[in-house]
PANUZA-826339 format. One line per field, with one value per residue (C-alpha): residue number from 1; residue in one letter; chain; x negated, y negated, z. Coordinates in pm, 1 decimal, padded with zeros to 6 digits. Example, Ala and Ser with C-alpha at 12.3 -4.5 7.8 and 13.67 -1.06 7.14 Angstrom:
REM residues 2
nr: 1 2
rest: A S
kette: A A
x: -01230.0 -01367.0
y: 00450.0 00106.0
z: 00780.0 00714.0
END
This chain:
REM residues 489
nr: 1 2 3 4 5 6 7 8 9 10 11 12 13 14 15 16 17 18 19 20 21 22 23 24 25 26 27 28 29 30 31 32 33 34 35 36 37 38 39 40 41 42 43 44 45 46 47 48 49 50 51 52 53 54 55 56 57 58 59 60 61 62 63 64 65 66 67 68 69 70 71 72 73 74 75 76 77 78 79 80 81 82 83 84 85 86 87 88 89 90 91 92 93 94 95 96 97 98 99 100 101 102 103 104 105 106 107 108 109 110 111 112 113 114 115 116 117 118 119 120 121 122 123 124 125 126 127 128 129 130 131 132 133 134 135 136 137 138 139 140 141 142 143 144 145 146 147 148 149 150 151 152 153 154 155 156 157 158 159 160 161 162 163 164 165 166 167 168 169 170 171 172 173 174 175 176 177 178 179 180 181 182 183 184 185 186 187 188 189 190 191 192 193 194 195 196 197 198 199 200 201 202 203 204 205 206 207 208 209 210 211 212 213 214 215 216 217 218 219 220 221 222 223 224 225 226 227 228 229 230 231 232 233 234 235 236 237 238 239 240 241 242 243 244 245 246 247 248 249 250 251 252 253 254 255 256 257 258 259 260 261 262 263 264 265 266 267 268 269 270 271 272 273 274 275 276 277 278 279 280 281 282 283 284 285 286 287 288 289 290 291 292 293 294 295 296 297 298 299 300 301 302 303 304 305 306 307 308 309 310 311 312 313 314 315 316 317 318 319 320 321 322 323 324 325 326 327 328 329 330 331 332 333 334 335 336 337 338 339 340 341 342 343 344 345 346 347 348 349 350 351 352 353 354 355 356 357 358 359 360 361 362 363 364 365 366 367 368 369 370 371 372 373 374 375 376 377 378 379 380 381 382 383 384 385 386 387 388 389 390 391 392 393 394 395 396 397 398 399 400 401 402 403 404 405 406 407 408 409 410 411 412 413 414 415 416 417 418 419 420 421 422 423 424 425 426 427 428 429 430 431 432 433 434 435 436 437 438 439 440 441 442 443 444 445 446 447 448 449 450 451 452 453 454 455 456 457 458 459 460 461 462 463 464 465 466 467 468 469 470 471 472 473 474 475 476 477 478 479 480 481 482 483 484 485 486 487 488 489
rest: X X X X X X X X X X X X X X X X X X X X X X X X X X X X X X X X X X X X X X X X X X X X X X X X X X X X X X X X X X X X X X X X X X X X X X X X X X X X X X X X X X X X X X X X X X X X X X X X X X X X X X X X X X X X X X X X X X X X X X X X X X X X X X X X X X X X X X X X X X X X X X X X X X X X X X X X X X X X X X X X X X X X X X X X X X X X X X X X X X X X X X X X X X X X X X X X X X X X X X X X X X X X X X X X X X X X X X X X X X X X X X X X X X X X X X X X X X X X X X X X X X X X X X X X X X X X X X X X X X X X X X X X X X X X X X X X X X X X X X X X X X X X X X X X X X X X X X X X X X X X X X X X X X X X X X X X X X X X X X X X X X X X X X X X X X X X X X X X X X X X X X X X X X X X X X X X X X X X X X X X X X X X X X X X X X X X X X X X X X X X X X X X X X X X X X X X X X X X X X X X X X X X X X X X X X X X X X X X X X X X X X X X X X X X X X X X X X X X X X X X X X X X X X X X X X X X X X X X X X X X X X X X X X X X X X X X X X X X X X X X X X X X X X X X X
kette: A A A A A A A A A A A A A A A A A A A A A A A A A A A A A A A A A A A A A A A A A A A A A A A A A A A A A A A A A A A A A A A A A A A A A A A A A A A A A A A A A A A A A A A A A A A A A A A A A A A A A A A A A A A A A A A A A A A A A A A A A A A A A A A A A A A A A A A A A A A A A A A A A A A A A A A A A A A A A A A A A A A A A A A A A A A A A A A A A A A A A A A A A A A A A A A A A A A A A A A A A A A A A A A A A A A A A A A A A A A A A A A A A A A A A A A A A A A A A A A A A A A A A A A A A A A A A A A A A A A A A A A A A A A A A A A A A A A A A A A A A A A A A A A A A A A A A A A A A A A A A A A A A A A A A A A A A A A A A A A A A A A A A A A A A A A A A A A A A A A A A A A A A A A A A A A A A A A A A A A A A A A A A A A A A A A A A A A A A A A A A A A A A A A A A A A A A A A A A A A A A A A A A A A A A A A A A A A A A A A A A A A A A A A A A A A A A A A A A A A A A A A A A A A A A A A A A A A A A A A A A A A A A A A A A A A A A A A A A A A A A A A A A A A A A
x: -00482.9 -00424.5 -00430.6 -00129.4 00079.0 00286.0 00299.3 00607.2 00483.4 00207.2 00383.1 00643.0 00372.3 00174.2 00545.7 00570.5 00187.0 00271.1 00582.1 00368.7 00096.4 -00126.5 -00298.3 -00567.5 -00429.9 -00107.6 -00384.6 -00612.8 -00274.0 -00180.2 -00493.7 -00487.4 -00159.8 -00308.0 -00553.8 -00355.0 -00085.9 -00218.3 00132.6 00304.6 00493.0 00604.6 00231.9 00082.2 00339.3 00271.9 -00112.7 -00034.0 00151.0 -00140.9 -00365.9 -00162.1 -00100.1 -00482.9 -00504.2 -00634.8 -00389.2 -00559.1 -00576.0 -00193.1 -00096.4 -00297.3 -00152.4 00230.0 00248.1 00090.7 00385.3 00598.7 00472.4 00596.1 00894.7 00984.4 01372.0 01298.4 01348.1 01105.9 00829.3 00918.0 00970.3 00618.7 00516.1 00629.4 00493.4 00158.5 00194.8 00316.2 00014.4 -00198.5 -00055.4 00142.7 00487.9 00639.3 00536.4 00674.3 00995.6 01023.2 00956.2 01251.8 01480.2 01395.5 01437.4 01797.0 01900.0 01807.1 01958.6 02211.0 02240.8 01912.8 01875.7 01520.4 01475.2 01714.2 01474.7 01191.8 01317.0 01395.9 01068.9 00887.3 01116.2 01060.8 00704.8 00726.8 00944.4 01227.7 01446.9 01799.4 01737.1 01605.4 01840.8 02055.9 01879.4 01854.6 02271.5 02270.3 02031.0 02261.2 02553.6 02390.9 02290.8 02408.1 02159.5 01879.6 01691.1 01397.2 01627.9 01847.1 01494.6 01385.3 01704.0 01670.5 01302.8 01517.1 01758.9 01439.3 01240.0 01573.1 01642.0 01928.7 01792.3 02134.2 02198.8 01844.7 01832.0 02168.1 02030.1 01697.3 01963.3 02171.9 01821.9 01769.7 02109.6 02014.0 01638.8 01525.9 01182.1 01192.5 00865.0 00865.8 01215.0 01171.1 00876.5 01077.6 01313.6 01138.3 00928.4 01302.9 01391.8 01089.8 01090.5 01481.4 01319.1 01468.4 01160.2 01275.9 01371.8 01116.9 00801.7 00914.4 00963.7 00650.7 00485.1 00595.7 00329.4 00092.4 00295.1 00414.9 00033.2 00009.4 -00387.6 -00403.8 -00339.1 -00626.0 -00517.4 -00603.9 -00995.4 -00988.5 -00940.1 -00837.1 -00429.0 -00226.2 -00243.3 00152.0 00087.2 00034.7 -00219.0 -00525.2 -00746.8 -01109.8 -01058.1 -01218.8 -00924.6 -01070.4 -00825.5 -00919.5 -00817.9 -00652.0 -00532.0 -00576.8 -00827.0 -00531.2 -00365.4 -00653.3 -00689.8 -00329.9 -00355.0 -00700.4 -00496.7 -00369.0 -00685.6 -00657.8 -00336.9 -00455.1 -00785.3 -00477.5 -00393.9 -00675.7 -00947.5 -01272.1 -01158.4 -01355.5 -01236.3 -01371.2 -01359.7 -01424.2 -01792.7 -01664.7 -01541.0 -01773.5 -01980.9 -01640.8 -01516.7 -01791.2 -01658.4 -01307.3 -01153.7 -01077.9 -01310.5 -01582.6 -01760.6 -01725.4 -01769.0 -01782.9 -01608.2 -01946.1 -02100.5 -02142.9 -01857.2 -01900.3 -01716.5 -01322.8 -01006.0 -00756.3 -00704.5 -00431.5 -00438.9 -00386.5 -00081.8 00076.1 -00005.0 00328.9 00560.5 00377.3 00386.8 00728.6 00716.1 00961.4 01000.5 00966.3 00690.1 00443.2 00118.8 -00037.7 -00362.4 -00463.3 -00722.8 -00885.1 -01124.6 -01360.5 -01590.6 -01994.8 -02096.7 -02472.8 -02315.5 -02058.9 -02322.2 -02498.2 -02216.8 -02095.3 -02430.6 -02408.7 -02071.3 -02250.3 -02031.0 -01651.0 -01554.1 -01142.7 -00922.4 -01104.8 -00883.4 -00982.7 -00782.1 -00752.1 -00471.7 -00529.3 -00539.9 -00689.4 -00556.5 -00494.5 -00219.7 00076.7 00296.6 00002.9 00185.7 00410.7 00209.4 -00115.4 -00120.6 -00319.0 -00561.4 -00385.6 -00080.9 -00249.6 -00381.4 -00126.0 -00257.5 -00631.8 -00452.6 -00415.2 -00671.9 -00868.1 -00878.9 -01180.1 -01050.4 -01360.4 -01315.0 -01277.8 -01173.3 -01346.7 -01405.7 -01304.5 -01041.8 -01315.2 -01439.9 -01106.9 -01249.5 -01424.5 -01164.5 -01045.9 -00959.2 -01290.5 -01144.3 -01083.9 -01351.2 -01310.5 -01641.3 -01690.4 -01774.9 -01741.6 -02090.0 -02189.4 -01965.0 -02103.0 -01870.5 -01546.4 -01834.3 -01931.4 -01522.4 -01462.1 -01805.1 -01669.4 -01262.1 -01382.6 -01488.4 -01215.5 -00901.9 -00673.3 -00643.1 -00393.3 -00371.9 -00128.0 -00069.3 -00361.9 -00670.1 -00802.1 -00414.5 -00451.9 -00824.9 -00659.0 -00390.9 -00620.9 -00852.7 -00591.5 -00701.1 -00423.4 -00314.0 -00050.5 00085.1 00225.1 00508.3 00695.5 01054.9 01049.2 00772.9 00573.7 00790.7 00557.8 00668.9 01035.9 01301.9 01469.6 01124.0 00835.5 00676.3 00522.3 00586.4 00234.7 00058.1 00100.7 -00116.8 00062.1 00300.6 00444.5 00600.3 00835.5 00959.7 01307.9 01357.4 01143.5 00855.7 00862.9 00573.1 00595.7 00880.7 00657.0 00298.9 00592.8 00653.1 00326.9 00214.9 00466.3 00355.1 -00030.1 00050.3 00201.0 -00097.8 -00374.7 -00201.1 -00199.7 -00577.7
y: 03082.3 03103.7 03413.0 03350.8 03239.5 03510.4 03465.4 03318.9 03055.0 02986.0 02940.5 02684.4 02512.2 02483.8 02300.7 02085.8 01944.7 01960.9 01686.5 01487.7 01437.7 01641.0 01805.3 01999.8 02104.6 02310.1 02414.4 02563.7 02733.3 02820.7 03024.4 03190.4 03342.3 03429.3 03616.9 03806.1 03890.0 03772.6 03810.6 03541.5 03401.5 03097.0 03027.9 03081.1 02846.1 02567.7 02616.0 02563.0 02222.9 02127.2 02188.0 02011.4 01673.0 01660.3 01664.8 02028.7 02111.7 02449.9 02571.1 02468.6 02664.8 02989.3 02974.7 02928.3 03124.4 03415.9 03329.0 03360.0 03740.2 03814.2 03634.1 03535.7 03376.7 03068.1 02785.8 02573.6 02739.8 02702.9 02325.6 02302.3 02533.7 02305.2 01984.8 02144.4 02240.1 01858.3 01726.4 01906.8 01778.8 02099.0 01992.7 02233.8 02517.4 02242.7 02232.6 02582.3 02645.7 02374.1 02515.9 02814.8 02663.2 02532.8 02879.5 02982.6 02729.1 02460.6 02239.8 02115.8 01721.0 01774.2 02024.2 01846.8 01522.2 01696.1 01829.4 01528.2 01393.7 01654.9 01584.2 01229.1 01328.1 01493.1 01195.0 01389.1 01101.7 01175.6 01524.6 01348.6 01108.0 01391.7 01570.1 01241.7 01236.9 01576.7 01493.3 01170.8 01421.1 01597.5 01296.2 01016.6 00819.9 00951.3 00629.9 00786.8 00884.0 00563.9 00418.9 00676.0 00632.6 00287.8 00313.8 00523.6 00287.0 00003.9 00225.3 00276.3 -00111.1 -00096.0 -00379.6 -00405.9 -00075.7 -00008.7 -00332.6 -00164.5 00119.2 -00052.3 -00246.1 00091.2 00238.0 -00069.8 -00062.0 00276.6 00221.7 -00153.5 -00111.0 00067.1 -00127.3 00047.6 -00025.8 -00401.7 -00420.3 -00272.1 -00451.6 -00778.1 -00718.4 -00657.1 -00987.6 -01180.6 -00995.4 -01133.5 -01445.6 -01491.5 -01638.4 -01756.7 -01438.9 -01256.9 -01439.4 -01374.9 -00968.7 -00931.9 -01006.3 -00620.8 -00520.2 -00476.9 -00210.2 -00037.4 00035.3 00225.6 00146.2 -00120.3 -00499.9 -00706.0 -00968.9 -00806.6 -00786.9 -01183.5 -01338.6 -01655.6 -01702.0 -01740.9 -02046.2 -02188.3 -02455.8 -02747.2 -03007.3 -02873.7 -03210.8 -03096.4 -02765.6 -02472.8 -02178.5 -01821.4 -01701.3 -01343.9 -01120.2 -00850.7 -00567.0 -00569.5 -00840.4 -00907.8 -01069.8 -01272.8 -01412.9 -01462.2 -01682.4 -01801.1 -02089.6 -02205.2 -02310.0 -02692.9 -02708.9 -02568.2 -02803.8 -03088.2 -03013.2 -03104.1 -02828.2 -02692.5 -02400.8 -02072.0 -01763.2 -01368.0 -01199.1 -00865.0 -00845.5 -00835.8 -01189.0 -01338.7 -01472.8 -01553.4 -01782.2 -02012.5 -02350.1 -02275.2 -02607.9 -02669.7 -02373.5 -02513.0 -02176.8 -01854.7 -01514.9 -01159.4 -00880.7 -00762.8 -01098.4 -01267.2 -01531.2 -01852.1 -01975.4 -02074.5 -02179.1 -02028.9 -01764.2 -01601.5 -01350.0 -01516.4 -01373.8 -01506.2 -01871.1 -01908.4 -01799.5 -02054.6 -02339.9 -02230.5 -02162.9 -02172.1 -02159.3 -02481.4 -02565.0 -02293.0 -02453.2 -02522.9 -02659.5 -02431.2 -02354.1 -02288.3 -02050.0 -02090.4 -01879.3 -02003.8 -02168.2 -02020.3 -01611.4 -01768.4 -01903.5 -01570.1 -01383.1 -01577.7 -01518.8 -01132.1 -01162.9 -01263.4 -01400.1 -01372.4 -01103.5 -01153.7 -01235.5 -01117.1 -00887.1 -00743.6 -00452.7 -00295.4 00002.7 00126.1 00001.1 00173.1 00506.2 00427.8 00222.4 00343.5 00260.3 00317.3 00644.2 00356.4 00077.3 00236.6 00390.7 00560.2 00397.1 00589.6 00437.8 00108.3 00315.7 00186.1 -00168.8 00002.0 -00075.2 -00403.7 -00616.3 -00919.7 -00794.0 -00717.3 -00519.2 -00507.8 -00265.0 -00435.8 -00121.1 -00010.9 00326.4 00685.1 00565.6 00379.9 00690.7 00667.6 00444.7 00679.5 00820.6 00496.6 00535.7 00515.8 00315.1 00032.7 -00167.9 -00107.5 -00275.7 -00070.3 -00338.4 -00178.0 -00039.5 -00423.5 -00550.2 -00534.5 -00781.8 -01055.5 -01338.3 -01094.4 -01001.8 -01417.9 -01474.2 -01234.4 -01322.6 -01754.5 -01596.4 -01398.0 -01519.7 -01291.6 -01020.5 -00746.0 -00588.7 -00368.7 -00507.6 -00556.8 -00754.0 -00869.2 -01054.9 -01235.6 -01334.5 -01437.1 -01651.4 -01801.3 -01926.4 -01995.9 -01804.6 -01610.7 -01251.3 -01061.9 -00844.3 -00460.0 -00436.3 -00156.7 -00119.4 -00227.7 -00428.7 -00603.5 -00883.7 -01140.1 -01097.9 -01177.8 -01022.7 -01120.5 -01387.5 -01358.2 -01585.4 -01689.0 -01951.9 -01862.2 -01806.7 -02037.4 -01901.3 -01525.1 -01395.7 -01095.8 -00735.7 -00557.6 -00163.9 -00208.4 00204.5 00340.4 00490.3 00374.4 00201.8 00288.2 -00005.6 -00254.7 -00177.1 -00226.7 -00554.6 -00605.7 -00522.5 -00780.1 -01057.0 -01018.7 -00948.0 -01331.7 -01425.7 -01299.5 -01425.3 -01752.3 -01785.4
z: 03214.9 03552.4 03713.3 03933.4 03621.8 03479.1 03069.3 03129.4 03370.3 03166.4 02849.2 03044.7 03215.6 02875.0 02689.4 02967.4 02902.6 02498.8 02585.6 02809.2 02520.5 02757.3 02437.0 02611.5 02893.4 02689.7 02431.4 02707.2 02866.3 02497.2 02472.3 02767.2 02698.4 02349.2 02523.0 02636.2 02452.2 02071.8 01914.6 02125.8 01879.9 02063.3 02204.0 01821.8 01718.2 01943.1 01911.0 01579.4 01653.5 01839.8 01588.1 01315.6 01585.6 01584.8 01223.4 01206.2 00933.8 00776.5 01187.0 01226.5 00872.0 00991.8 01354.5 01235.7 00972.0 01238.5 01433.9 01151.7 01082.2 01420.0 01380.9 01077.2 01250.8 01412.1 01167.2 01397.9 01275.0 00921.8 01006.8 01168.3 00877.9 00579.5 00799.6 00802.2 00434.4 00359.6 00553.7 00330.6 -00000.6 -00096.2 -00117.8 -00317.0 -00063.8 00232.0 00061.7 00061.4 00391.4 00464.4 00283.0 00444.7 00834.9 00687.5 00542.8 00890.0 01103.5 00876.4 01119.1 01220.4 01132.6 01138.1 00876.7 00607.2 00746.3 00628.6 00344.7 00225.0 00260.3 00107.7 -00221.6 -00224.6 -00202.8 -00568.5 -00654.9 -00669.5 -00484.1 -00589.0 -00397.2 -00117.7 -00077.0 -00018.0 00185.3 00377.5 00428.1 00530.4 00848.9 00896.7 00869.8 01147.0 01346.8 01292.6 01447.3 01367.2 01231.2 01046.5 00791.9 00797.5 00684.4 00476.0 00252.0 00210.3 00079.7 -00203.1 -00267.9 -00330.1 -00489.9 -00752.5 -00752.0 -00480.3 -00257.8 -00083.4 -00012.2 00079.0 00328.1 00482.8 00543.4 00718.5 00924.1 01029.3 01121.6 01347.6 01489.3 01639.0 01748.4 01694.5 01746.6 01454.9 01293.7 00936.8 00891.1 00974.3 00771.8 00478.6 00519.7 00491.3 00223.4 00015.4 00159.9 00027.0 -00283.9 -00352.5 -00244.0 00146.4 00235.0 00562.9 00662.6 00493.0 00655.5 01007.4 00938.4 00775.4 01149.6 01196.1 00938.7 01218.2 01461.9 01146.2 01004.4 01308.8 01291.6 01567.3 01537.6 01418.1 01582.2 01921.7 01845.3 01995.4 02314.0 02140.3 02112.8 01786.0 01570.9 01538.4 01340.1 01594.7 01542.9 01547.9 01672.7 01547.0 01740.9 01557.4 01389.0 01256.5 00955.0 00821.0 00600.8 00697.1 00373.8 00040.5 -00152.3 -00338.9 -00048.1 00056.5 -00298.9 -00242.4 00061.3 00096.6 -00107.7 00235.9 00379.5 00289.4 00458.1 00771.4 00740.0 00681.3 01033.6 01176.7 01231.1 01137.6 00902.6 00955.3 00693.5 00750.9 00411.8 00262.3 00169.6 -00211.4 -00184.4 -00004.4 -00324.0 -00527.9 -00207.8 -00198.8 -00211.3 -00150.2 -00043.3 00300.4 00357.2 00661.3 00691.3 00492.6 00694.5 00522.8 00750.0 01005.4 00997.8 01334.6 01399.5 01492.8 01791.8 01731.6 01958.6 01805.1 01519.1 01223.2 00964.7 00622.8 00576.1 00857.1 00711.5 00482.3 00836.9 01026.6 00696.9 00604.6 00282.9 00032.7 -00360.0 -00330.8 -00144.9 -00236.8 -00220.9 -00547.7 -00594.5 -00873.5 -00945.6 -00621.7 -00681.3 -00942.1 -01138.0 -01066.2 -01400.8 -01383.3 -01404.1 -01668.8 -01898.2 -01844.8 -01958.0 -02235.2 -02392.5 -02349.7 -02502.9 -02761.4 -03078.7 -03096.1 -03277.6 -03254.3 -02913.9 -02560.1 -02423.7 -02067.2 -01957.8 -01608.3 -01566.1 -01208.8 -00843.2 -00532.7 -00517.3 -00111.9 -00199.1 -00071.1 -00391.5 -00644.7 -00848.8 -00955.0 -01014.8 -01164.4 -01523.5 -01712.9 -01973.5 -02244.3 -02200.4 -02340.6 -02669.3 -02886.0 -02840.8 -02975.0 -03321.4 -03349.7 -03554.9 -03445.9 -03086.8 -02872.5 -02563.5 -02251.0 -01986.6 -01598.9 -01446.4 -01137.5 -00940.4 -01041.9 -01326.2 -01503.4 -01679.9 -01910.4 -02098.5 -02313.0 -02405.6 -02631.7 -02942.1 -03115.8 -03416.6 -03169.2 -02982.8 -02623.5 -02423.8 -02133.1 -01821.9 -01524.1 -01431.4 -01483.6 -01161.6 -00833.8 -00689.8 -00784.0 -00854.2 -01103.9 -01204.0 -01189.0 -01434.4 -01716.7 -01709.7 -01739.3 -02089.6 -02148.2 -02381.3 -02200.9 -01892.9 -01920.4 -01594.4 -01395.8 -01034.5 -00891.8 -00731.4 -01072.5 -01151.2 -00825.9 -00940.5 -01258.2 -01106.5 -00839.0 -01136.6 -01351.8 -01643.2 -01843.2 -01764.2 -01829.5 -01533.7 -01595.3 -01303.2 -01190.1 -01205.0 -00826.6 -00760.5 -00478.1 -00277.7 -00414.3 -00774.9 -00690.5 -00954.0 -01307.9 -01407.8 -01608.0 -01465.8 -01070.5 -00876.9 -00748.1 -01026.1 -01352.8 -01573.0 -01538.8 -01743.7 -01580.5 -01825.8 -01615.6 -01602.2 -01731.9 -01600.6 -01349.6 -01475.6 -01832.5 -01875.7 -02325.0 -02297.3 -02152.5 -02356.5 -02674.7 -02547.4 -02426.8 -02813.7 -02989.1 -02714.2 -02827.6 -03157.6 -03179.6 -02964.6 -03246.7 -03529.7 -03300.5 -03262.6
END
């Protein structure tokens, strides 16, 4: 701190750095202050803010709640407390620490804003939604929870509602990328495609990770003729979604071009031969040279797509016959119906506490005769498999798959996949080999509403949450469906 600075000064000077993003500088100033007087309350505080913007969220708890031991009246610091609490996954503490900062100061939007998150963090969204209104009350514009609200309203099957809210949250800041994104994925998923396709564009400012489309010089394909010019498409999220649209590439090779794809490394053996595909890239391969560029999931905006003119084509991804042969010899004889089961996604994705399950939730099938159920899962879930019901024959797979050549080898000799919404049920659809998909009561846009079947997949039959969360209804229905299935075969 500078010597000629009184505390004071310093402390002003260090607020005014904080609000210009000038993190060093106010933390520096911060200190200095500390130095000298450690029981600043305000300058612990802030430090504390500091920390917790730089992701230092077990420095930001010890510095606030130090500031809170001094003075325990500022609901600020409980605010900052219970965000620092939230960022560290303990939301029941966060929530008290809100409801603390309102008991202290009632009418600070912020602190019902939080609140409210915090509780629909513990899935407690009829609380939330609440404590969402009450920040509203406060401010009426404030657009975060405008947008928060209307993730509520989806997430309870309100699509109307929660698109009105997205649009009140745009009304007031329309920038607002999470909101757009939201709402366009409810758009698409009530099937207003045309809508839909040109929201989802704001998928790339609301991941708040950078745009891959910015890593090339080349400009955006928009769907003109192409005239033997080169095009890069990539994939961009999930392996699900390239699965998904790596179906467009013979329409863009239509057009006219030499058809370049980037995939993740654990497609790269599955994609061989996709048609329409010129050259096949896995993500940190070198890239050949190309004029022009799109993610994959731009493709049905710039072909716009409809219900009706989904491209079909399907199959168009096949399983390699040599890995086929080798499996359906290590298969060995039939013993009853194949059955492969998968019950969990990534545990990154954002909505998978509602669309992931766990294995035992499936035990009830175990007793059914004439079935042979193999294990597909993948990663830390995988281990539930031993705990099967040992009555029932459960073949445990997924040490065996290195990769979705591997995934595509062992489902082309499987009578059936039962899977919750996930990579393997786009694999599934893509090859068109049966599965049966476990939805949530408010699924992904590209399942649509009120069907059980997909207008991109053929082969899938899909077994929707009729409440939210009750996933006993559907493995009922799931049991009477493969029940008729056995006795079938």
């Amino acid at each position: 701190m500078p010597q000629t600075l009184t505390l004071d000064q310093a402390l002003k000077l260090a607020v005014a750095h904080h609000q210009a993003g000038r993190l060093g500088e106010a933390e520096a100033l911060y200190r200095g202050v500390l130095r000298a007087l450690p029981t600043q309350a305000d300058a612990l505080h802030l430090l504390g803010v500091v920390a917790h913007q730089r992701g230092h969220h077990e420095e930001a708890l010890d510095l606030i709640s130090r500031a809170i031991a001094v003075n325990a009246t500022k609901a600020e610091f409980h605010i900052n407390h219970g965000s620092a609490m939230q960022a560290l996954g303990r939301s029941e503490d966060a929530i008290a620490s809100f409801r603390t900062a309102i008991s202290l100061k009632p009418e600070h939007a912020e602190a019902h804003y939080n609140l409210g998150v915090a509780l629909q963090a513990q899935d407690q969204l009829d609380q939330a939604l609440a404590a969402y209104a009450r920040a509203i009350a406060q401010r009426p514009a404030h657009a975060e929870a405008h947008s928060s609200s209307g993730l509520i309203h989806h997430a309870q099957g309100r699509y109307d509602e929660a698109i009105a809210c997205w649009e009140r949250a745009l009304a007031f800041k329309p920038d607002h990328a999470a909101a757009r994104l939201s709402r366009a994925a409810t758009q698409l998923l009530l099937g207003r495609f045309a809508e839909g396709w040109d929201g989802l564009e704001w998928r790339f400012a609301a991941a708040g990770a950078g745009d891959p489309r910015a890593r090339f010089a080349a400009p955006l394909w928009d769907g003109a003729p192409l005239d033997g010019k080169p095009i890069l498409l990539y994939a961009e999220h999930g392996l699900g979604d390239t699965l998904q649209f790596i179906r467009y590439a013979p329409l863009v090779a239509a057009r006219g071009g030499s058809v370049t794809v980037e995939v993740q490394k654990g497609l790269r053996h599955l994609m061989r031969g996709v048609s329409g595909v010129t050259q096949l890239v896995a993500q940190g391969e070198a890239l050949p040279p190309f004029a022009v560029q799109l993610p994959l999931m731009s493709l049905p905006r710039v072909f716009r797509t409809d219900l009706a003119t989904i491209p079909g084509g399907i199959p168009y991804i096949h399983a390699d016959p040599g890995p086929a042969g080798q499996w359906a010899e290590r298969l060995g004889p039939r013993r009853g119906l194949r059955v492969g089961l998968s019950w969990a996604g990534s545990p990154s994705h954002r909505n998978d506490r509602s669309r992931s399950l766990p294995l035992s939730a499936l035990a009830p099938l175990a007793a059914m005769p004439n079935i042979v159920f193999y294990a597909l899962q993948k990663g830390p879930e995988a281990a539930q498999a031993s705990a099967w019901p040992r009555a029932a024959p459960l073949v445990d797979l997924g040490l065996q798959i290195d990769d979705f050549a591997d995934t595509a080898a062992i489902v082309a000799n499987l009578d059936l996949v039962i899977a919750v919404d996930t990579s393997i049920v786009h694999l599934c659809g893509a090859m068109n080999r049966p599965a049966w998909c476990l939805l949530p009561f408010a699924p992904d846009w590209r399942w649509l509403l009120e069907r059980e079947d997909s207008p991109w997949y053929p082969s899938l039959r899909l077994f929707r949450q009729h409440r939210r969360g009750d996933w006993g209804d559907v493995v009922a229905r799931v049991g009477v469906a493969l029940t008729a299935l056995a006795s079938a075969r």
